[in-house]
Backbone as CSV, one residue per row, in Angstrom:
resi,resn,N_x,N_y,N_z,CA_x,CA_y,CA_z,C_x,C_y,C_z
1,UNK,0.836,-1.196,0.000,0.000,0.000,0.000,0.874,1.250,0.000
2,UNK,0.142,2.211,-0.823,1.463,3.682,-0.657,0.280,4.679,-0.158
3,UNK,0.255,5.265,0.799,-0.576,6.686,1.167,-0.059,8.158,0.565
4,UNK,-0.433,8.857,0.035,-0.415,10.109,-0.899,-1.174,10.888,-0.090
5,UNK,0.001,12.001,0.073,-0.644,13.564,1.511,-0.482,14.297,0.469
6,UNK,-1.860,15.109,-0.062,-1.363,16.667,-0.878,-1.699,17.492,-0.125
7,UNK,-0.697,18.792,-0.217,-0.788,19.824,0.446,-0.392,21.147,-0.545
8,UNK,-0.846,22.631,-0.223,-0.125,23.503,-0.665,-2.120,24.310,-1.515
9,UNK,-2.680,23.705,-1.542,-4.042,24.320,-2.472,-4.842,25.748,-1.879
10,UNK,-5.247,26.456,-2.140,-5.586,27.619,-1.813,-6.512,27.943,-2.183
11,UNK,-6.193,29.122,-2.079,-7.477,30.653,-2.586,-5.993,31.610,-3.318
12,UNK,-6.011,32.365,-4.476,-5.018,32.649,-4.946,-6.025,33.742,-6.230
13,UNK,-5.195,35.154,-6.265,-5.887,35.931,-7.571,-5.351,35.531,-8.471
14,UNK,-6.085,35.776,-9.614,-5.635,35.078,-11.158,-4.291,36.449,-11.523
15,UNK,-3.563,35.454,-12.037,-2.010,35.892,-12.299,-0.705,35.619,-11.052
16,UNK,-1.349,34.965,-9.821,-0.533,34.365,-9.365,-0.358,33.416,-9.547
17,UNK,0.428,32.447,-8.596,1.168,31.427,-8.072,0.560,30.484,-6.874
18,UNK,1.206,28.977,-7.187,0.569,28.250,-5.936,1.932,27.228,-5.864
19,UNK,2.030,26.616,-5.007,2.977,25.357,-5.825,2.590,23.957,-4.404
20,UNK,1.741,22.852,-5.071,1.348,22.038,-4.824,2.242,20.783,-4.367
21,UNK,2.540,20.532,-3.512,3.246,18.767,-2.721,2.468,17.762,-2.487
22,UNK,3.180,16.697,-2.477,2.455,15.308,-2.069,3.654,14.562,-2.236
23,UNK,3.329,13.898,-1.056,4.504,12.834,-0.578,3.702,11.647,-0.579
24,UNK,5.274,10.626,-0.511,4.416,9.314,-0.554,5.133,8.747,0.059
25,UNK,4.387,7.713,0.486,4.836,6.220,1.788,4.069,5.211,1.913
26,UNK,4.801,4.592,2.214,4.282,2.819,2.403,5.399,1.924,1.706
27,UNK,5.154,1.103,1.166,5.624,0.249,0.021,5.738,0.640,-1.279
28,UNK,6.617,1.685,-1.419,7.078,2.446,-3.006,7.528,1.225,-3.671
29,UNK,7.615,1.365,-5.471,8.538,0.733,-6.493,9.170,1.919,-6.333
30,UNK,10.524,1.209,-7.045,11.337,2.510,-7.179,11.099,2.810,-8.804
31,UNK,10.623,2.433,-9.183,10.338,2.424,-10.733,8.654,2.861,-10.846
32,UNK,8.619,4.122,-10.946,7.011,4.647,-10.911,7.312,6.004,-11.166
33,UNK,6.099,6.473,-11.414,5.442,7.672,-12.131,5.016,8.293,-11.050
34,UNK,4.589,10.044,-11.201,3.919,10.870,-9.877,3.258,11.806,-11.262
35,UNK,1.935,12.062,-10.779,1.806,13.234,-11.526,0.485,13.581,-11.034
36,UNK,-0.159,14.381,-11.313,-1.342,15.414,-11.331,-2.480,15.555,-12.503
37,UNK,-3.613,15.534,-11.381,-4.693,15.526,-12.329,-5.751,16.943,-11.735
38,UNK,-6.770,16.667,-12.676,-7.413,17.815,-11.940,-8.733,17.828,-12.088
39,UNK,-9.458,18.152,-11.521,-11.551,17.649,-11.666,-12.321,19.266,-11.436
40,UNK,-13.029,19.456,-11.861,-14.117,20.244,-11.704,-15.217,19.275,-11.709
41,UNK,-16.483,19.771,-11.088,-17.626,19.509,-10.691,-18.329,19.494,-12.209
42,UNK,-18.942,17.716,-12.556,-19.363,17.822,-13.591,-18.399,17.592,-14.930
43,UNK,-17.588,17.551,-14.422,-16.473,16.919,-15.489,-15.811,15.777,-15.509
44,UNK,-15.222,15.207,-16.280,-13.974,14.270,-15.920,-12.754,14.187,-15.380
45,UNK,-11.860,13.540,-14.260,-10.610,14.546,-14.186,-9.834,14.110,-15.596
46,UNK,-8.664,15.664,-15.520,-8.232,15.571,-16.624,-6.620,15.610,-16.222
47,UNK,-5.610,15.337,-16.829,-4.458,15.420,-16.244,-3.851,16.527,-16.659
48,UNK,-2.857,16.481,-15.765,-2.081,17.834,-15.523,-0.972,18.060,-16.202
49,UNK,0.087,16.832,-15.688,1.238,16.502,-15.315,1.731,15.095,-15.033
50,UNK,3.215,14.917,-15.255,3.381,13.777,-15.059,5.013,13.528,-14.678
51,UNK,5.587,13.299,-13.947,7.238,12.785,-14.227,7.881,11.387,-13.574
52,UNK,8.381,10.546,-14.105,9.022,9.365,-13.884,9.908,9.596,-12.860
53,UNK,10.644,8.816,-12.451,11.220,8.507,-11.351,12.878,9.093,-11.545
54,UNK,12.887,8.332,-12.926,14.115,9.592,-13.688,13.946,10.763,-14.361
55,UNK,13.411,11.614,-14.136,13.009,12.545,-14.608,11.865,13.252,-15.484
56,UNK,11.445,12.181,-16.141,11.115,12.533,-17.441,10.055,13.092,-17.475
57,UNK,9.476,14.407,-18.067,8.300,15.224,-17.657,7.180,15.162,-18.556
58,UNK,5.914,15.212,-18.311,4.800,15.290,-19.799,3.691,15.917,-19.184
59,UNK,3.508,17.097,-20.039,2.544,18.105,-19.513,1.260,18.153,-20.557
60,UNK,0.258,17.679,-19.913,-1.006,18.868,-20.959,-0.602,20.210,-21.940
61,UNK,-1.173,20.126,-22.762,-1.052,21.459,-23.773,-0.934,22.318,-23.324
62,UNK,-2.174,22.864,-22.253,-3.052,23.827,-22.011,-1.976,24.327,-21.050
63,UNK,-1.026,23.610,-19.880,-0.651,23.739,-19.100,0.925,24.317,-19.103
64,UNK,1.465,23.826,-20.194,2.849,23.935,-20.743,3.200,25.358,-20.589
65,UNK,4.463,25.824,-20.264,4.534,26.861,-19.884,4.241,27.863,-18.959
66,UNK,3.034,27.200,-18.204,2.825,27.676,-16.748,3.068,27.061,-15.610
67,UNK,2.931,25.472,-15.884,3.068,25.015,-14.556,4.001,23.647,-14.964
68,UNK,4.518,23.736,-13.631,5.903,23.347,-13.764,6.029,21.870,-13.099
69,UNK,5.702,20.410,-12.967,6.379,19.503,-12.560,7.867,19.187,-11.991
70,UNK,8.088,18.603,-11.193,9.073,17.877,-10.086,9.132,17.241,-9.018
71,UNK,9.957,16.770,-8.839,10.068,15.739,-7.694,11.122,15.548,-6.464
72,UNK,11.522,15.234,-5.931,12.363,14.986,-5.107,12.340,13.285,-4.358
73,UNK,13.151,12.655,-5.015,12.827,11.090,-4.935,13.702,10.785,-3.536
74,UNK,14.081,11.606,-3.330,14.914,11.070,-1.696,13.778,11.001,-0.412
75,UNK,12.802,12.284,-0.994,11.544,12.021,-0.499,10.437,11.859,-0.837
76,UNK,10.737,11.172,-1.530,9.091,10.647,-2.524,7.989,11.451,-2.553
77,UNK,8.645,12.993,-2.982,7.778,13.897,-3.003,7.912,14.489,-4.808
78,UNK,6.272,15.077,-4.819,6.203,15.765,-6.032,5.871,16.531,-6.008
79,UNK,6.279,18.156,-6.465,5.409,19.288,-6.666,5.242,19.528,-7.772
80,UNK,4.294,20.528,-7.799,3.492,21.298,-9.494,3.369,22.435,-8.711
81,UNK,4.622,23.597,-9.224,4.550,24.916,-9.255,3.802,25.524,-10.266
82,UNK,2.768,26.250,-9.829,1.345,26.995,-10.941,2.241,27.844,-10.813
83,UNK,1.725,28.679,-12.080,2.202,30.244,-12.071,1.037,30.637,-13.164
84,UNK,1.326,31.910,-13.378,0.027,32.664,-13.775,-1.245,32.176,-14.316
85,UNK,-1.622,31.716,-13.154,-2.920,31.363,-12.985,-4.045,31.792,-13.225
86,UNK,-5.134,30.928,-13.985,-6.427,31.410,-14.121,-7.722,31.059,-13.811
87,UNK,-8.735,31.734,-14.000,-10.091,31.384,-12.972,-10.264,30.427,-13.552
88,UNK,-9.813,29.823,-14.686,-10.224,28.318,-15.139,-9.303,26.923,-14.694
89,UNK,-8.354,27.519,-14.012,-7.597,26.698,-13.550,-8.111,25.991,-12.065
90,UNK,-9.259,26.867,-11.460,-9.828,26.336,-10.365,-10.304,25.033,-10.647
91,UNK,-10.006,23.938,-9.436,-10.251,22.688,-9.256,-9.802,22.064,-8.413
92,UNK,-10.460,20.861,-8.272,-9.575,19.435,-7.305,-8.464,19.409,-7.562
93,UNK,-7.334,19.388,-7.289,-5.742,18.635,-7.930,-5.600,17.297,-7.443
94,UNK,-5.754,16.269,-8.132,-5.197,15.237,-7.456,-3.800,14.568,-7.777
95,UNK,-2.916,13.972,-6.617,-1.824,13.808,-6.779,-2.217,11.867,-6.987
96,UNK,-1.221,11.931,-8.081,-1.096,10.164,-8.601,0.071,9.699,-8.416
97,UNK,0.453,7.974,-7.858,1.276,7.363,-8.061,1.219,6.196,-8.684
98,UNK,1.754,5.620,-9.672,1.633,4.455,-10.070,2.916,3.920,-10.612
99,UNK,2.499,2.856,-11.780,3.628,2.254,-12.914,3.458,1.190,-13.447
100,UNK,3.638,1.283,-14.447,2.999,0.713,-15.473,3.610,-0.530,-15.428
101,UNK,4.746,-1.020,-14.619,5.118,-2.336,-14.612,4.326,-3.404,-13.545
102,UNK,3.684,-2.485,-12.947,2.949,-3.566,-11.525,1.536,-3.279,-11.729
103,UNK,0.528,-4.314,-11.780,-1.007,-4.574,-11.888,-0.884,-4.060,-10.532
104,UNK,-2.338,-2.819,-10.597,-2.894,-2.584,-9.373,-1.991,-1.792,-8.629
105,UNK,-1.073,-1.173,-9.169,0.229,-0.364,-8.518,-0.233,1.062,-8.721
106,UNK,-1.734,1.488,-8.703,-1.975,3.069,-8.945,-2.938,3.877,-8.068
107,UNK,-2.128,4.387,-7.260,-2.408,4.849,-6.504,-3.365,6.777,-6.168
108,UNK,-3.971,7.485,-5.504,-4.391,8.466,-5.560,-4.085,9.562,-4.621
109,UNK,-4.595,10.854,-4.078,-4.350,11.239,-3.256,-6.034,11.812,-2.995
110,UNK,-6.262,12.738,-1.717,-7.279,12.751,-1.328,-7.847,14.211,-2.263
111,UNK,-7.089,14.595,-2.725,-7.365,16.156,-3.130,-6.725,17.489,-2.766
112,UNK,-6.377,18.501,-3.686,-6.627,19.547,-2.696,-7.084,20.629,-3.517
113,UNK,-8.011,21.545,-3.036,-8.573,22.412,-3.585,-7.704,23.622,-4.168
114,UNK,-8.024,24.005,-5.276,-7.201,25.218,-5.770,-8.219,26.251,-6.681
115,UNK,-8.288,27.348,-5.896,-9.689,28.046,-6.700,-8.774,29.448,-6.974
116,UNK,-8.894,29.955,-7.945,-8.464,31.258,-8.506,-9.168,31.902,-8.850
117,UNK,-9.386,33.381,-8.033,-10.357,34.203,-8.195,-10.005,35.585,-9.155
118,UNK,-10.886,35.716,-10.012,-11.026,36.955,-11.252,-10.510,38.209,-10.476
């Protein structure tokens, strides 16, 4: 089992900044993925973000250039630094762990709210 803590979500005016964490514990692979998704009410979640364990980063279109993926694998942590943010960017963030080499190895986090006001 791996437990996923996100932290860092707010209340924030549009054209700032937020920058989102989530750590992980339990029984890690060392061979796995972290990334970010995101839900509004009435939608599907949609993803954010994504980076491997060695680095490797993959962002949404929409997102490229504003918000920023990383990690810190000494502590099985990931952030997503937002930056100029918009009222459409308000949503759930959820933080993901998985990998594509282990059935049933995909894990979630509980949420955290991020609303950007006009």
């Amino acid at each position: 089992q791996v437990q996923l803590v996100e932290s860092g979500g707010g209340l924030v005016q549009a054209g700032g900044s937020l920058r989102l964490s989530c750590a992980a514990s339990g029984s890690i692979k060392s061979l796995n993925v972290m990334g970010w998704y995101r839900q509004t009410p009435g939608k599907q979640r949609e993803f954010v973000a994504s980076i491997t364990n060695g680095g490797t980063t993959n962002y949404a279109d929409s997102m490229k250039g504003r918000f920023t993926i990383s990690r810190d694998n000494a502590k099985n942590t990931v952030y997503l630094q937002m930056s100029s943010l918009k009222p459409e960017d308000t949503a759930v963030y959820y933080c993901r762990h998985y990998s594509g080499l282990y059935d049933r190895y995909d894990y979630w986090g509980q949420g955290t709210q991020v609303t950007v006001s006009s």
